[in-house]
N, C-alpha and C positions, 0 to 999 in steps of 0.2 A: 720316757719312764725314768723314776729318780733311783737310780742304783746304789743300793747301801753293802756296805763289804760287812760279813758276819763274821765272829772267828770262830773258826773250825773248834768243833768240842773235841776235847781227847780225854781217852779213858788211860789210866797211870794202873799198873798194877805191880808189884813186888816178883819177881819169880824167885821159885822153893832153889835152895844154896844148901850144900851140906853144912853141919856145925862148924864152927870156927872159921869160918872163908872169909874173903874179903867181904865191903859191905854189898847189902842186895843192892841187885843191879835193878836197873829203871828198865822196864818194857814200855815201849807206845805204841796205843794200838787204838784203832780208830774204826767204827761201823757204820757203813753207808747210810744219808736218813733214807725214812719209809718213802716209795715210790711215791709220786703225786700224779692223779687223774684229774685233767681238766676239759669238762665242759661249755661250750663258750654260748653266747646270747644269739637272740634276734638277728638273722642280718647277717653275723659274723659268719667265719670260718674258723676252722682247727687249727690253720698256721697263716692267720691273718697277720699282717703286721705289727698290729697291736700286741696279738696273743705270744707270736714271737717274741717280742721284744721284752713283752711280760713273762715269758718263760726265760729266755736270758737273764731277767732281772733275780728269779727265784735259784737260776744254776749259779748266781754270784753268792747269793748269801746262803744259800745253800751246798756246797761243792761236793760232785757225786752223787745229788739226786737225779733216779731217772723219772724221766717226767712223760704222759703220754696224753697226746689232745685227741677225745672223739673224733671224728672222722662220718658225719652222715651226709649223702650214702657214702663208705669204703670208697677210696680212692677215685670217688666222682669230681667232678669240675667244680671250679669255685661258682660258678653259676648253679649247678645243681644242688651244693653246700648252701646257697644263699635261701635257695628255692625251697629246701625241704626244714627251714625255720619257719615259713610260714606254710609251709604246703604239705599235708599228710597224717597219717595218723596215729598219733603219740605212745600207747602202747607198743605199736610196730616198730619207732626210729628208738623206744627205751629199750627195748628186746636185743633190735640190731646192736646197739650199745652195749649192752648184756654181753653180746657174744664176742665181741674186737675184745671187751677187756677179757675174755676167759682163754683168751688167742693169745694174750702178752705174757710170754712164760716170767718178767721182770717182776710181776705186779700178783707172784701166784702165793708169796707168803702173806700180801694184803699192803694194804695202799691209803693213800688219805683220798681227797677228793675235793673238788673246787669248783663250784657250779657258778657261773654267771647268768644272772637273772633265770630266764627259764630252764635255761641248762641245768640248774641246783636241783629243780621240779624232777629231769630226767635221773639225775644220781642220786634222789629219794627213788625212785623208781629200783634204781640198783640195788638200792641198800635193802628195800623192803619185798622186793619180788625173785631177785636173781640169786642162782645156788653159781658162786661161783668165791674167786678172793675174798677176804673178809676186807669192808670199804669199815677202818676204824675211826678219823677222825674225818666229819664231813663240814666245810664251809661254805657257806652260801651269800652270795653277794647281789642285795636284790632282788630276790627272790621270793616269786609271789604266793607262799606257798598255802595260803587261805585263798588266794583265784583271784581276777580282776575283775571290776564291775562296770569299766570301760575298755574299749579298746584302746593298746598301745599305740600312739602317735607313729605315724613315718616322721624317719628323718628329712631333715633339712640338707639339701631337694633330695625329695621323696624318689625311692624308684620304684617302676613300675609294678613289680611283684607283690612291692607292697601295698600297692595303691589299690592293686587289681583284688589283692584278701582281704581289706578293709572295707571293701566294694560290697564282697561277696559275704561275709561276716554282716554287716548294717542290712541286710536283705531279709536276712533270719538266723541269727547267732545259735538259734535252740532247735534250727531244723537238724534230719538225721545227716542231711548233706556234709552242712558243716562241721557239725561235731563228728563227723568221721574224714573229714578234709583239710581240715584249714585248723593248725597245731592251734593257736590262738583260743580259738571257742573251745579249744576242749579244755581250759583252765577258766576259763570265763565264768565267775560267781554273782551271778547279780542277787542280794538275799530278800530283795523284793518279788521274786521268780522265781522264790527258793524251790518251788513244789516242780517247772519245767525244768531247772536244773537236774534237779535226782532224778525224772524222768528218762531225759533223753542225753546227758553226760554218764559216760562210763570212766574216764582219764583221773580227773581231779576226784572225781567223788568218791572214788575207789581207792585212792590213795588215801584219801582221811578216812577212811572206811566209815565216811557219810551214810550215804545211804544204805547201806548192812544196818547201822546203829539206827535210822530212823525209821527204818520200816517198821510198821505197826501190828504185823501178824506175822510171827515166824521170818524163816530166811527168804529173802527175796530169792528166787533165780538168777542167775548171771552176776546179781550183784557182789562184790570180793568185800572183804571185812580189813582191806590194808595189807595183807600179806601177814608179812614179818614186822611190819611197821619198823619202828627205831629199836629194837628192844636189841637188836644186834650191835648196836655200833657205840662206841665210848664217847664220843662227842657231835654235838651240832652245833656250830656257831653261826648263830641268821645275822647277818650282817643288815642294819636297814639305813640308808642314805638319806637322811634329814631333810634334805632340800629336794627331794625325790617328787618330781610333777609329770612321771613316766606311768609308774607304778600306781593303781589308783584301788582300792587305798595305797600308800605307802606301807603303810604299818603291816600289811600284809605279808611282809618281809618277817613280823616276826611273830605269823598268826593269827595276827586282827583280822578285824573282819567290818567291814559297816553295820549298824543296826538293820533291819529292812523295815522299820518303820520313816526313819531319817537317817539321811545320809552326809550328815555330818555330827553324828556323834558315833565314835569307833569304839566296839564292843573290846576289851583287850581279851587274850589266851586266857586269864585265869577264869574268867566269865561265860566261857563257853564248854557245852560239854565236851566235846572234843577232849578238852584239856582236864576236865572235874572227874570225865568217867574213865579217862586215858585209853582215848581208844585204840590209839597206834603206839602206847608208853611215850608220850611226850613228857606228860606229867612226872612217872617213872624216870624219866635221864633228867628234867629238870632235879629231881629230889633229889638225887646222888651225883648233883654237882658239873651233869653231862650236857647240860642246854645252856648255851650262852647267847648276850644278846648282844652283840655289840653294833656300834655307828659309825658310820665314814660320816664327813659335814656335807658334801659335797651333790650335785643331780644326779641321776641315776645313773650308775656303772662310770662314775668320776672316780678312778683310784687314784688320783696324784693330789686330789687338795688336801692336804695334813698328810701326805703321803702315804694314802690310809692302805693301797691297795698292799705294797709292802711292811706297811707294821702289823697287818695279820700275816703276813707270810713269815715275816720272825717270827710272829708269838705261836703260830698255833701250825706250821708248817714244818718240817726237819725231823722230827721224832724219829725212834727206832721201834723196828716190831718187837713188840713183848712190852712196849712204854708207853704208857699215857702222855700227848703231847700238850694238854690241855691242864 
């Protein structure tokens, strides 16, 4: 990880002196920034090596942030952390996430948020479902948060776990199985299959409060309208990695979506209504300045080339509660 040294902010204020005294004297006084919640990807763990070393990287240039990595399941094994990235049922592991952060008395005046790749998906989840801390600035690295319309590759050598959901996914992506089993399908947007999508996905669809807006007669059953959607939180900055051949679309990172008539021409945000009829206030934080879009150069969840992962953590990471850090 490339460690950059930030200098500590200090606040200067004057203290009140009777008349005539010597001159005011100098206070310094300094406020801890806002907690940070991080969410990690695919695969990963809460205190993988990576995410360690990446949380070291944010307590240097940030000194005195506390910082707190999900944890699914709570204090289970790095095998079981691995397993429930591809194995389970997304509602349930957002929920559980729900609750750890309403458990961290650190993070109860509110917190930022740092989602990797699908991770971003679960702390949308937080921001638009959970009564708990207010989550004010959220960034997302990756983040597919219009759905995939391929599956995620394994890694280079593939392990098993993966091998075995990739398996079980290409069998029937849109059965009730999967989409209540295997995290993956429950983000899975193929818009050529748009009508099985809103069918039998409850996860993604609900979170764009898709299908609430598409139904054609009244309120569907069951179906959720987004919650809270963004209209709570002061910032979203979708991060999308250029060189990104994980992500399919890429640009899904910041809303796009494929056409479903042809799949290589990408509808962008402003052309869909999602964004025209604001069904979650997207549109809303974009107008007032609260939706940013920014780029890493690099493949997916590459934070070191331009050292991108840290020049969002200067810019839009350190704030204080009651401050816009964006």
């Amino acid at each position: 990880m490339f460690i950059q040294l930030a200098l500590l902010c200090l606040t200067w204020t004057i203290s009140a002196r009777p008349l005539f005294t010597d001159v005011p004297q100098l206070v310094l006084s300094k406020s801890a920034p806002r907690p940070l919640v991080i969410w990690h990807g695919l695969g990963d763990t809460a205190l993988s090596e990576g995410i360690s070393s990446f949380i070291e990287d944010i307590k240097t240039a940030h000194p005195g942030i506390f910082i707190y990595s999900v944890q699914i399941p709570l204090n289970g094994t790095l095998d079981e952390e691995r397993k429930a990235g591809f194995y389970g049922k997304a509602e349930e592991q957002a929920k559980e996430g729900c609750d750890q952060i309403n458990s961290v008395k650190e993070l109860s005046d509110g917190f930022d948020g740092m989602g990797f790749s699908q991770g971003g998906l679960f702390l949308r989840s937080y921001a638009q479902y959970c009564d708990g801390p207010p989550l004010r600035n959220l960034i997302t690295f990756g983040t597919p948060h219009y759905g995939i319309s391929s599956l995620i590759p394994c890694p280079t050598p593939p392990s098993l776990t993966c091998l075995l959901a990739a398996r079980a996914a290409r069998a029937g992506i849109y059965t009730s199985w999967a989409q209540s089993h295997l995290v993956q399908a429950q983000y899975y947007r193929d818009p050529a299959r748009l009508e099985e999508f809103l069918d039998t996905n409850s996860y993604l669809r609900d979170l764009n409060a898709e299908g609430y807006r598409l139904a054609s007669e009244g309120e569907p059953g069951g179906i959720q309208d987004g919650g809270k959607g963004l209209r709570g939180i002061e910032n979203l900055v979708a991060v999308l990695f250029d060189a990104d051949r994980t992500v399919s679309p890429a640009q899904s990172a910041h809303f796009a979506t494929y056409s479903p008539e042809n799949k290589t021409l990408i509808i962008p945000l402003e052309q869909q209504r999602l964004y025209t009829e604001d069904w979650i206030g997207l549109r809303a934080l974009d107008e007032r300045g609260g939706f940013v879009r920014e780029h890493c150069p690099g493949e997916h969840m590459d934070l070191g080339t331009g050292d991108c992962g840290m020049r969002m953590v200067e810019k839009y990471v350190g704030g204080q509660n009651g401050l816009a850090s964006v």
